[in-house]
Residue, then its C-alpha position, 0 to 999 in steps of 0.5 A: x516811186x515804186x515800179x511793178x513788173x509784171x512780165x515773166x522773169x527768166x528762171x536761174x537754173x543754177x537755183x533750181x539744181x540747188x532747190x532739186x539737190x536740197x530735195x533729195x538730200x531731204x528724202x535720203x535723210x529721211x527715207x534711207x536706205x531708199x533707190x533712185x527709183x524711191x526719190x524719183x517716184x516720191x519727189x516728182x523730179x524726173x529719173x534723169x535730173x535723180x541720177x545726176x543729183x546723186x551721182x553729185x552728192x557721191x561725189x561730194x561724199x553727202x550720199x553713199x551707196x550701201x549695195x543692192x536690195x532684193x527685198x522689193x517688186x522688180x528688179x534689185x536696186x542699189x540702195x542710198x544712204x547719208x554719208x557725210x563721213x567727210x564733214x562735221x558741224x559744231x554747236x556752242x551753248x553758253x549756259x548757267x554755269x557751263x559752256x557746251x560744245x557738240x558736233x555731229x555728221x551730216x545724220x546728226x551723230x554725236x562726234x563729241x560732247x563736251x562740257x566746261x564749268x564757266x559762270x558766264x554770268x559772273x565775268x565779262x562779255x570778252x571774258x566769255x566770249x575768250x573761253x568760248x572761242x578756245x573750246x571751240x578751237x580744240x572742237x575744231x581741232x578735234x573734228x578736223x584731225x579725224x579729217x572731216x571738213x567744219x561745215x558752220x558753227x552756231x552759238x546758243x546765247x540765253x538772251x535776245x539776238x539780232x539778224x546780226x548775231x549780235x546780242x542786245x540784251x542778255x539780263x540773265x548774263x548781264x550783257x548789252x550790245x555785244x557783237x557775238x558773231x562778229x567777236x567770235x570769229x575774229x577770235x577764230x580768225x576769220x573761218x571759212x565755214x558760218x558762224x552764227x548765233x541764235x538763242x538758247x531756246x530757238x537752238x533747242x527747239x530745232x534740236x527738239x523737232x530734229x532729234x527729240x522724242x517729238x521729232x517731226x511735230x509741226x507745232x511745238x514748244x521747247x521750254x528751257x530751263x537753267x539760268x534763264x526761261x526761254x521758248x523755243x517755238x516750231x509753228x507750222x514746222x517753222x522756227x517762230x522768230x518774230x519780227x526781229x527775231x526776239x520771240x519767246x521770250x516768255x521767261x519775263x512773262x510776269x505771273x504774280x506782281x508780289x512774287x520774288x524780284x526778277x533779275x531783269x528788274x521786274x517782279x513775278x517773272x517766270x524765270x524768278x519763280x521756276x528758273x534755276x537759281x529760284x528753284x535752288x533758292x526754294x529748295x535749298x536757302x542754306x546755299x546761298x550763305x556763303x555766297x552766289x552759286x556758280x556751279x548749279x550741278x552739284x545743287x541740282x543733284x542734291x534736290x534729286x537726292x532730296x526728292x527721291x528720299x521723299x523729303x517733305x520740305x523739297x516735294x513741296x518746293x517742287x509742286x510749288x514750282x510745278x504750279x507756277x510752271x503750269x499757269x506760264x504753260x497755259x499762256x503758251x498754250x493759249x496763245x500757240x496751240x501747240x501740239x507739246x510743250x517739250x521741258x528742257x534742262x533743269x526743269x527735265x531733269x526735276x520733270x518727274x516731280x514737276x509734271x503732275x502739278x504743271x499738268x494739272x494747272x495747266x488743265x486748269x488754266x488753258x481755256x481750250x478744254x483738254x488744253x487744246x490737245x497739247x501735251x506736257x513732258x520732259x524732254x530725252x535730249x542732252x544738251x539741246x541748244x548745242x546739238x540744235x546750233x550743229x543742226x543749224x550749222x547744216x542749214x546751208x548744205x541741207x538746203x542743197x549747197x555744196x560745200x566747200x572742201 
């Protein structure tokens, strides 16, 4: 039997203070250097509840004062800015053939970057999971000697992942039902800070929207590349996860039932035409001769080289890859009306001889004319998913907690 009240139930004042604290940490990381005047006149909170909020946030080191500003009506005012000296926040990405780590302050700047050769693909689950754990002790161990404080971590897996942080399937890494969150932080020994996964594609796109060339679009998609094809989708300023968080799986989306096996069993995929190891088996069939591929850079490289040299066989290639690209495009488009499809990882880096033929069957295909408005590029990030996993380790101060030091 279900019961329904209906009569008012007492406000907790406690959330409130965090729901007010999470709105001026807000306006600081956007506005800044900004007054307590400018957040009480532009969030409706009073000048009371401001001076208290910030007057907390110095105190935990979120927000500093830089000095007074005369460059205004009235009087000179003491002006805020993000501070976050203190803290840190890491991001993982498990990728083709490496494994990622980025950390970033509270305004998103890069600590550190850093990348390691790994072909995930070709050992076990606990094997990378191993690999991964010690990159992140010596991040960890790095941040930590500068004396900051780890806010969260967050891993980026090319596969689906559950409310658990566990991962069902992977097929680009050969994983079934591995629990990715619970494992790592056993091998972390049980942190204090959150530890928590997310796709590739959902990290990048956070990362896109954060700190991208279309930073601040509310409807956006992060398309990635390398080993598998994902979509990272921002709908209405908001992650789009689906209904057990398996959304954007596009990479499996068959385009042509005759076209090259996929490595999930199907035929056709978007990742069998326009992933990585399709485009480095296009472009280049001498490479596989001595075996698979497990360090897709120095490949990558040599079809720049090639392309830049104007070699016929390789532009053809490309705009092949760039017309399959396209028709996978449309279908986003169609469905989400997006304001841009933003390109990640290999398929940036290769953008500059993709994008004409993907624009233009894009063009072609999207039904709405103009294709709804929606533009196609490249993105400007490094390593999306990682910086996107620090971005989601902030979530919990950002949404107006305080943390614990």
């Amino acid at each position: 039997m279900i019961s329904i009240h209906n009569e008012p139930q007492p406000t907790d004042l406690g959330d409130v203070r965090v729901a007010n604290r999470a709105v001026v940490l807000r306006h600081v990381r956007l506005h800044a250097p900004c007054s307590r005047a400018d957040i009480a006149a532009h969030t409706g909170l009073n000048k009371a509840t401001v001076s208290s909020l910030v007057s907390e946030l110095i105190e935990q080191r979120l927000i500093r004062e830089i000095g007074l500003t005369e460059n205004r009506v009235g009087r000179p005012a003491t002006m805020l800015v993000l501070d976050g000296e203190p803290y840190a926040a890491l991001g993982l990405q498990i990728g083709a053939d490496e494994l990622v780590a980025v950390a970033i302050d509270l305004g998103g700047n890069r600590l550190l970057t850093w990348r390691r050769a790994f072909a995930a693909g070709t050992v076990s689950p606990t094997e990378t999971l191993r690999a991964l754990a010690a990159l992140a002790r010596r991040a960890i161990g790095r941040v930590t000697a500068q004396g900051r404080t780890v806010l969260g971590l967050t891993v980026g897996v090319p596969g689906l992942v559950d409310a658990a942080g566990a991962v069902p399937l992977a097929t680009a890494l050969g994983w079934q039902e591995v629990p990715v969150a619970t494992e790592l932080r056993a091998a972390l020994r049980e942190p204090t800070f959150a530890v928590g996964v997310d796709t590739v594609a959902n990290l990048a796109a956070l990362a896109e929207q954060r700190h991208g060339g279309y930073a601040g679009t509310a409807d956006l998609v992060h398309l990635t590349g390398g080993i598998a094809v994902g979509a990272g989708i921002i709908a209405a300023g908001r992650l789009l996860r689906g209904g057990r968080g398996f959304a954007g799986e596009i990479g499996h989306l068959c385009l042509d039932p005759a076209g090259p096996d996929c490595f999930c069993g199907s035929r056709g995929c978007l990742t069998a035409l326009v992933g990585l190891p399709a485009v480095v088996r296009r472009l280049l069939p001498d490479v596989e001769a001595d075996g698979p591929v497990t360090d897709y850079l120095p490949e990558l490289q040599r079809i720049v080289a090639l392309a830049r040299q104007d070699d016929p066989a390789v532009l053809s290639g490309l705009a092949e890859t760039g017309r399959h690209l396209g028709r996978g495009v449309a279908v986003l488009v169609d469905l989400l009306n997006p304001e841009a499809v933003v390109l990640g990882d290999h398929l940036a880096t290769l953008a500059p001889w993709l994008l004409p033929a993907a624009r233009s069957g894009l063009a072609a295909r999207a039904h709405a004319p103009g294709a709804g408005g929606c533009r196609l590029d490249a993105s400007i990030l490094d390593t999306a998913a990682a910086l996107g996993g620090a971005t989601a380790a902030l979530a919990t101060v950002e949404a107006g907690r305080l943390p614990a030091r």
